[in-house]
Backbone as a printed PyTorch tensor [residue, N CA C, xyz], in Angstrom:
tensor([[[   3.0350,  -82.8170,   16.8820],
         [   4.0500,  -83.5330,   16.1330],
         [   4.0210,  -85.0000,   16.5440]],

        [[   4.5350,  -86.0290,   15.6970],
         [   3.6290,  -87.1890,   16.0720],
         [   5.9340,  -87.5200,   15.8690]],

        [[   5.8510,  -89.1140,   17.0550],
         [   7.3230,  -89.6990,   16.8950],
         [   7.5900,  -90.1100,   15.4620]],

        [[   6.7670,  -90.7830,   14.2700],
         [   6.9080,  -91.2400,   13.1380],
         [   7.7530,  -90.3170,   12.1530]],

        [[   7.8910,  -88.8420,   12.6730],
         [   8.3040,  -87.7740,   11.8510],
         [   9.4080,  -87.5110,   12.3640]],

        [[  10.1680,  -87.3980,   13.1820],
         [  10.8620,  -87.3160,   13.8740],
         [  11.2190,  -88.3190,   15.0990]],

        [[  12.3750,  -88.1180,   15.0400],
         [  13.1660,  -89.1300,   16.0770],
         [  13.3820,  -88.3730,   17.4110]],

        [[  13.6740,  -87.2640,   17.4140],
         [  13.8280,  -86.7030,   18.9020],
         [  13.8410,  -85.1420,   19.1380]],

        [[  13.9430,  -84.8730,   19.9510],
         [  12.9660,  -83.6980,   20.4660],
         [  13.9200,  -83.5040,   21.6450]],

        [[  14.9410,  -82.2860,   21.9030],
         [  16.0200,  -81.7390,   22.5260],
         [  15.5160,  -80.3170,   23.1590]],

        [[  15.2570,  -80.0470,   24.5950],
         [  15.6040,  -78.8130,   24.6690],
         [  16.6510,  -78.4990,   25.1430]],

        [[  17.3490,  -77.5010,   24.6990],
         [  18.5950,  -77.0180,   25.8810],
         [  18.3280,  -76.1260,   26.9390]],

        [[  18.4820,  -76.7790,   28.0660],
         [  17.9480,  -75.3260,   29.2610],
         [  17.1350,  -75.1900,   29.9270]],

        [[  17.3420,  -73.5430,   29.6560],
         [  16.3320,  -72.7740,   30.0510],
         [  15.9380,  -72.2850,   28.8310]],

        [[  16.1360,  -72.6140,   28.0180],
         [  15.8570,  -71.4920,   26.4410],
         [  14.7570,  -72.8190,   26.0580]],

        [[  13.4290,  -71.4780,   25.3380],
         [  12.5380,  -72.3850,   24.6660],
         [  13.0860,  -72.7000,   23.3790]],

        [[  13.8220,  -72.9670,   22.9950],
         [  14.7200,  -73.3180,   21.7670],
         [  14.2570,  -75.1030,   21.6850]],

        [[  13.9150,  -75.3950,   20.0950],
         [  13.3620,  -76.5390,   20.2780],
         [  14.8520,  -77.2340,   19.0430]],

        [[  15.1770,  -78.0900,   19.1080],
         [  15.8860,  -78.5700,   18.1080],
         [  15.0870,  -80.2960,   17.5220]],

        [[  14.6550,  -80.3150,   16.2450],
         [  14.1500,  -81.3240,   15.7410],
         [  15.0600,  -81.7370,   14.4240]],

        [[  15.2530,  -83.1780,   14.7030],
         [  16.1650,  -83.8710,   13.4480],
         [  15.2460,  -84.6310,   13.1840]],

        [[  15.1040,  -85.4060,   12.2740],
         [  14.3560,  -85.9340,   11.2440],
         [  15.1310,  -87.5560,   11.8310]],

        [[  14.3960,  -88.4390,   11.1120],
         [  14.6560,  -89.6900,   11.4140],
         [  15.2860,  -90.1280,   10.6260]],

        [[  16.6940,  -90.8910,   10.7000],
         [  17.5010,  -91.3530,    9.7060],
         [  17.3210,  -92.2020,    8.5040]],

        [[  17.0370,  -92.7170,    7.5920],
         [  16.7070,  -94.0960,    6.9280],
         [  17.7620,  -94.9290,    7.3040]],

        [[  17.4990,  -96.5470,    7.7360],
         [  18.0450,  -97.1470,    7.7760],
         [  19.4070,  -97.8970,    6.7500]],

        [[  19.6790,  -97.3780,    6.0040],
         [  20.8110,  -97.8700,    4.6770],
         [  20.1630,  -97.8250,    3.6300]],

        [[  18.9330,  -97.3360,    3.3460],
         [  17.8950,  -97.7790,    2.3450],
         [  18.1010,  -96.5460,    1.2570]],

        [[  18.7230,  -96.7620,    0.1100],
         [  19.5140,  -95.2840,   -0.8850],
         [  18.4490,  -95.1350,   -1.1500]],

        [[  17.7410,  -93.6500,   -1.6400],
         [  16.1440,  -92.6060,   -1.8380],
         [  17.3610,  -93.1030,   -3.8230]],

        [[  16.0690,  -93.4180,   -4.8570],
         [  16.9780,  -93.3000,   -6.1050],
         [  16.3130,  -91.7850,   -6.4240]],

        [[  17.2650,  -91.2920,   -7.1910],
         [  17.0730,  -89.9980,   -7.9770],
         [  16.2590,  -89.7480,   -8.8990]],

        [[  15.8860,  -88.9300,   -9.2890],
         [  15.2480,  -89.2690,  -10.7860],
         [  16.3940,  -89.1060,  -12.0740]],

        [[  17.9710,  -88.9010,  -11.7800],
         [  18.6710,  -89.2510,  -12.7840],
         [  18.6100,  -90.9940,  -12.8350]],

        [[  18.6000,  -91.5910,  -11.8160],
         [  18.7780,  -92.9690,  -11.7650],
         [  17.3780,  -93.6150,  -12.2100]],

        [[  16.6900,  -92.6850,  -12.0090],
         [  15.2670,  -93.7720,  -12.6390],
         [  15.4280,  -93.2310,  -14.2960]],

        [[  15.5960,  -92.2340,  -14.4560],
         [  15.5070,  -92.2830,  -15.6850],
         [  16.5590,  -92.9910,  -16.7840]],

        [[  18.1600,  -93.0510,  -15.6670],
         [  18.9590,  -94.1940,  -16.5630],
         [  18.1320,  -95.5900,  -16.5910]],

        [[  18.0210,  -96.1490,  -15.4420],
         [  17.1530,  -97.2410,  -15.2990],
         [  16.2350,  -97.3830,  -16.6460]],

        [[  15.4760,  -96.5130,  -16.4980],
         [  14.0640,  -96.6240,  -17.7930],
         [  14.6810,  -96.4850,  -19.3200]],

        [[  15.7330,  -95.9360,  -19.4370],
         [  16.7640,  -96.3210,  -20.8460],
         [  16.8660,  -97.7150,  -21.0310]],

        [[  17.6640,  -98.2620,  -20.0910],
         [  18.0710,  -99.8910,  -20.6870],
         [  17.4560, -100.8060,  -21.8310]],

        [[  17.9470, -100.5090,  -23.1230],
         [  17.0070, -101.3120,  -23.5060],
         [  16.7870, -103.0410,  -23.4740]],

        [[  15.9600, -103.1850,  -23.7600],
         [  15.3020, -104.8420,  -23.1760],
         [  16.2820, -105.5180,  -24.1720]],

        [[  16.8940, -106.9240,  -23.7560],
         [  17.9370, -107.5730,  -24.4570],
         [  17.1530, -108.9620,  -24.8780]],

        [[  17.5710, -109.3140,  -26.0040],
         [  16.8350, -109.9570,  -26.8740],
         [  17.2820, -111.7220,  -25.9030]],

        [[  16.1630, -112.8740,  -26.4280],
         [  16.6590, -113.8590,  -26.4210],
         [  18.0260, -114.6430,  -26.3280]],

        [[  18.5020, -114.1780,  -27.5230],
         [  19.6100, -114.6320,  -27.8240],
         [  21.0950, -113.9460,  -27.3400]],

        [[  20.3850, -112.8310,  -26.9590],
         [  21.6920, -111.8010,  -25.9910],
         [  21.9340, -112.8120,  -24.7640]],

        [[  20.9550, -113.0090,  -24.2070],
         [  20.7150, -113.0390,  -22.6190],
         [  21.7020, -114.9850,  -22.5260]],

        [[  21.5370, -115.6210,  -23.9100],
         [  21.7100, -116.9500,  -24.1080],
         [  23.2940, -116.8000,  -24.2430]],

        [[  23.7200, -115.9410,  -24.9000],
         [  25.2050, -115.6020,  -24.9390],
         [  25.8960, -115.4260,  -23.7260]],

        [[  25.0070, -113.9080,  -22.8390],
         [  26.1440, -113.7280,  -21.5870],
         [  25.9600, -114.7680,  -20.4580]],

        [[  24.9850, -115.4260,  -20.9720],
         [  25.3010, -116.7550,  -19.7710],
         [  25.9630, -117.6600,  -19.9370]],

        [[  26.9070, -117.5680,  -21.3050],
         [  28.4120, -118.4040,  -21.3190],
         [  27.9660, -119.8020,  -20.9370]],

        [[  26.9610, -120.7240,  -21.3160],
         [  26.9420, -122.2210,  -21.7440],
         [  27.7360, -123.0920,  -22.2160]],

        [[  28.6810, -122.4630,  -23.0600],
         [  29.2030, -123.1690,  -23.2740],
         [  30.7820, -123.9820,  -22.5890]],

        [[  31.2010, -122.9900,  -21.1780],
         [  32.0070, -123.1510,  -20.4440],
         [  31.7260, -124.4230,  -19.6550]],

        [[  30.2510, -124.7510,  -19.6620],
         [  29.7860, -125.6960,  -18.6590],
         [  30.0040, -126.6380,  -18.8540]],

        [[  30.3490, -128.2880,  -17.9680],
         [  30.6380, -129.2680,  -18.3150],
         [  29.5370, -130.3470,  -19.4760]],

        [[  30.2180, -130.8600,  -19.5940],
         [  29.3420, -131.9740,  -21.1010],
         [  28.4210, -132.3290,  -20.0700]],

        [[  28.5020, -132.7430,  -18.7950],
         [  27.1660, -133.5290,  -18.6490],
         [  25.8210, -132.5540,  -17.6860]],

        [[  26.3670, -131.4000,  -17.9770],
         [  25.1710, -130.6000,  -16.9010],
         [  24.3540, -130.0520,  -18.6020]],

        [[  23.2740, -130.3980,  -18.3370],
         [  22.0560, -129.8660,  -19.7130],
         [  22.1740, -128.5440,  -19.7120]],

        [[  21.9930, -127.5400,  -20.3440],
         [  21.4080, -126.2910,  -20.6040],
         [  20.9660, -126.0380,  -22.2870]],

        [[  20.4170, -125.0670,  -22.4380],
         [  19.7080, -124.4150,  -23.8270],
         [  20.0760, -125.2390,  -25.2250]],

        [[  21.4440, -125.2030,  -25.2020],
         [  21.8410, -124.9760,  -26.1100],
         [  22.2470, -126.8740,  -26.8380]],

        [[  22.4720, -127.6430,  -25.5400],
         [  22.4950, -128.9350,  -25.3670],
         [  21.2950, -129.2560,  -25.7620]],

        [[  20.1820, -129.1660,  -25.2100],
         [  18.6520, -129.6670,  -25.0140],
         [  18.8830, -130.3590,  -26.5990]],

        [[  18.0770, -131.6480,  -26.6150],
         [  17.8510, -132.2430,  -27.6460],
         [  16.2080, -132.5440,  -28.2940]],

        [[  15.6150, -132.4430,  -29.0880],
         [  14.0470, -132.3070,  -29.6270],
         [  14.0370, -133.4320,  -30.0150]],

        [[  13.4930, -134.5160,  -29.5610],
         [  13.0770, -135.6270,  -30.4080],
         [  12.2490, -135.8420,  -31.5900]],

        [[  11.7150, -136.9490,  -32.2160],
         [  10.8060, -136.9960,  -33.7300],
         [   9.7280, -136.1960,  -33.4740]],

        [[   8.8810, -136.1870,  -34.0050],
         [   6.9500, -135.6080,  -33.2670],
         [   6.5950, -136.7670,  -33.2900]],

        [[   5.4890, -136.5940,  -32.3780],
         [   4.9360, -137.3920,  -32.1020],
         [   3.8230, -137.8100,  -32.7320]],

        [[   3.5090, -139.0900,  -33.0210],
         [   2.2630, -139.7800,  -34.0530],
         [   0.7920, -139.5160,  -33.8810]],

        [[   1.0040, -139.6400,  -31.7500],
         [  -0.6500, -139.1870,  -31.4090],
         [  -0.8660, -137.6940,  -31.1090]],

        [[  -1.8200, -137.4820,  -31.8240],
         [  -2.5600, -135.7920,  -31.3880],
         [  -2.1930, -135.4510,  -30.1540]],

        [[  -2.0130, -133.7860,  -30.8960],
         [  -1.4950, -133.0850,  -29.2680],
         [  -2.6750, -132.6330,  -28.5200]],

        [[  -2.5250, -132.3100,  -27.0630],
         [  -3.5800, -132.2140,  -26.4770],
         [  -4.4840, -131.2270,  -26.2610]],

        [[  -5.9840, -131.1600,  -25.9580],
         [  -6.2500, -130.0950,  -26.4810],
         [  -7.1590, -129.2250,  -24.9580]],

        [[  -7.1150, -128.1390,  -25.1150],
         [  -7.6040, -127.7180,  -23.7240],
         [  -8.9050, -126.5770,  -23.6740]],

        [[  -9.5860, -126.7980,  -22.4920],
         [ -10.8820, -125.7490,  -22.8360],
         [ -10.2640, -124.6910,  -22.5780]],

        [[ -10.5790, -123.4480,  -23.0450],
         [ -10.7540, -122.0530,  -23.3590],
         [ -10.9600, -121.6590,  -22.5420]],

        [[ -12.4220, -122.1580,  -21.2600],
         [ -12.5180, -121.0610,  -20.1790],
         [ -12.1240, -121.8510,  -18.7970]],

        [[ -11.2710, -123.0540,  -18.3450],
         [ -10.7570, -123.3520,  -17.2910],
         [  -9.6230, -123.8900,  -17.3860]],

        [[  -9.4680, -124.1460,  -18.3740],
         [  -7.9060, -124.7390,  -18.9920],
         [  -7.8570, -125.9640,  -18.9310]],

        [[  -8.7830, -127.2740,  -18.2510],
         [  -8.6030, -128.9210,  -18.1600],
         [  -8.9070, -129.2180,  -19.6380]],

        [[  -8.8320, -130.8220,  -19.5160],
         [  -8.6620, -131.2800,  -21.2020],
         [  -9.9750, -131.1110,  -21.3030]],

        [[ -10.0160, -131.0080,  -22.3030],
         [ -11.3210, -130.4030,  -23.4220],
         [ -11.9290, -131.8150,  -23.8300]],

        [[ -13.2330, -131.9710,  -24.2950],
         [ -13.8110, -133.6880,  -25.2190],
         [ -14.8360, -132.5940,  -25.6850]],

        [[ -15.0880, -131.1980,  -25.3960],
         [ -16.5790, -130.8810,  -26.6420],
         [ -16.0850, -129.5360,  -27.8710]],

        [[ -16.6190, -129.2850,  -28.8070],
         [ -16.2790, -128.0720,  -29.4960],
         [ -17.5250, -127.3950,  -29.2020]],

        [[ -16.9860, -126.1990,  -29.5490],
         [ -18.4670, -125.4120,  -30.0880],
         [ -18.9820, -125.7540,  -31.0700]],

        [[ -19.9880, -125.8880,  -31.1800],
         [ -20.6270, -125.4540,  -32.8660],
         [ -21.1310, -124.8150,  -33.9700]],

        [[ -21.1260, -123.1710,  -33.1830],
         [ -20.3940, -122.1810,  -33.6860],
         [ -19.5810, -121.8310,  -34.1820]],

        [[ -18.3250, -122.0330,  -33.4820],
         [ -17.1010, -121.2770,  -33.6130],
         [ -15.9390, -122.4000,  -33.6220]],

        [[ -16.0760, -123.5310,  -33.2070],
         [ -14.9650, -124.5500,  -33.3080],
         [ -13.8460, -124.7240,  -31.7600]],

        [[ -14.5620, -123.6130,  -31.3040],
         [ -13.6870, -123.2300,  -29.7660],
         [ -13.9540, -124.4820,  -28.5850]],

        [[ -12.6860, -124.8550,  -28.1120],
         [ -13.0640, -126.4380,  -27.2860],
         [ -12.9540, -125.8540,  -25.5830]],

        [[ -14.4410, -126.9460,  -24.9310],
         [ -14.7950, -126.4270,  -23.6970],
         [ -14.6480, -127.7910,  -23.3190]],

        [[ -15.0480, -128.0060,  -21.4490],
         [ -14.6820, -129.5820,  -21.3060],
         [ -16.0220, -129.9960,  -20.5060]],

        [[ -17.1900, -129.0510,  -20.3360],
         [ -18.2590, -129.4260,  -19.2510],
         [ -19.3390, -128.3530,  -19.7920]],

        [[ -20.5050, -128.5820,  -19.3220],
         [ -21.9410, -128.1180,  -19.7650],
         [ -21.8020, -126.7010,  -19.3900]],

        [[ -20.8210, -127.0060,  -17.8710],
         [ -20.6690, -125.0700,  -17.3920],
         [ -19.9740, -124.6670,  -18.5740]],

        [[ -19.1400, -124.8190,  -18.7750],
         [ -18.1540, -124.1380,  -19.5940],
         [ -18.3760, -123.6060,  -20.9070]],

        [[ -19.1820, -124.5340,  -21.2710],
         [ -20.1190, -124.4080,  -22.7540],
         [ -21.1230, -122.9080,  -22.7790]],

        [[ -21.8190, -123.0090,  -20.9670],
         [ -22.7250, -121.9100,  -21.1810],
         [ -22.1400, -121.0090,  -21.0180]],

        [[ -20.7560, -120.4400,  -20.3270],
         [ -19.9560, -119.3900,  -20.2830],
         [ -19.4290, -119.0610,  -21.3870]],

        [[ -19.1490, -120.1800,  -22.1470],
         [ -18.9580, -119.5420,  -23.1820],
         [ -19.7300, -119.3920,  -24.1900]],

        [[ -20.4940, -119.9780,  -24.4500],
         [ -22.0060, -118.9610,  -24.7460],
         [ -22.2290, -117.9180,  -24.7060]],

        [[ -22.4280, -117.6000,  -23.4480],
         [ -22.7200, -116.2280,  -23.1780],
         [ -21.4480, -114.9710,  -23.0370]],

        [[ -20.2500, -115.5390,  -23.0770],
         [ -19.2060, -114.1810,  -23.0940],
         [ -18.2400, -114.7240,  -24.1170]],

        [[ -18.0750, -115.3490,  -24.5820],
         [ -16.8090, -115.5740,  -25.5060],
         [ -16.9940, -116.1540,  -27.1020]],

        [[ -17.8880, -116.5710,  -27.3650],
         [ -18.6740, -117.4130,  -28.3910],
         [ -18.4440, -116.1650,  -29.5740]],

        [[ -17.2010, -116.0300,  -30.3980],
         [ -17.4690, -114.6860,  -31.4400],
         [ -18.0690, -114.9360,  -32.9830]],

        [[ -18.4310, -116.1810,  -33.4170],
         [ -18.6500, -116.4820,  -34.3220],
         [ -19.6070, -115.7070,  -35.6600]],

        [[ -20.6820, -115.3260,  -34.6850],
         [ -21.2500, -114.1060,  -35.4830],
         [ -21.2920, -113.0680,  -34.7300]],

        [[ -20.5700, -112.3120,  -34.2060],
         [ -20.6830, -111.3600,  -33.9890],
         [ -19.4740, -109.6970,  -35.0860]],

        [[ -20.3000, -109.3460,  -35.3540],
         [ -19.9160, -108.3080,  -36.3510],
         [ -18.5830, -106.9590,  -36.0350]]])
């Protein structure tokens, strides 16, 4: 019997009488499987739920949140554009497929694994 399984090991006596208790958990609740399975019910709450019970609108005028946020005009210059297989800014396309890479590596990786243009 190894200590990890048990916490202690009592004889009384003279009697080969062994008494073994198990080791307590520290406060740590075992969940049930009624509780996992309430758990796994909940259903998932939408956007706009989650925007409600956080009550925004109690908050003072000058602290920002969601609902404050303001979107300015668009903007005149092109948005930016990024390679496909490392994510930095992009300057080449394919010429295949139109897909934007930013270096010679990137081009041949994607070449060789991502390039779907003709493929059937």
């Amino acid at each position: 019997m190894t200590r990890s399984y048990f916490s202690k090991l009592s004889i009384e006596g003279n009697c080969s009488l062994v008494f073994i208790t198990k080791k307590q958990s520290k406060g740590t609740k075992r969940k049930t499987r009624q509780a996992k399975a309430l758990e796994a019910k909940k259903a998932p709450r939408t956007f706009l739920e989650l925007v409600h019970e956080a009550n925004l609108d109690s908050l003072p005028p000058y602290v920002p949140s969601y609902l404050k946020a303001a979107v300015g005009p668009p903007s005149s210059t092109s948005c930016r554009h990024f390679c496909t297989v490392c994510g930095s800014a992009a300057t080449y396309t394919c010429v295949r497929c139109g897909v934007r890479f930013c270096s010679g590596r990137c081009q041949n990786i994607h070449n060789d694994t991502r390039c779907l243009k003709f493929v059937a």
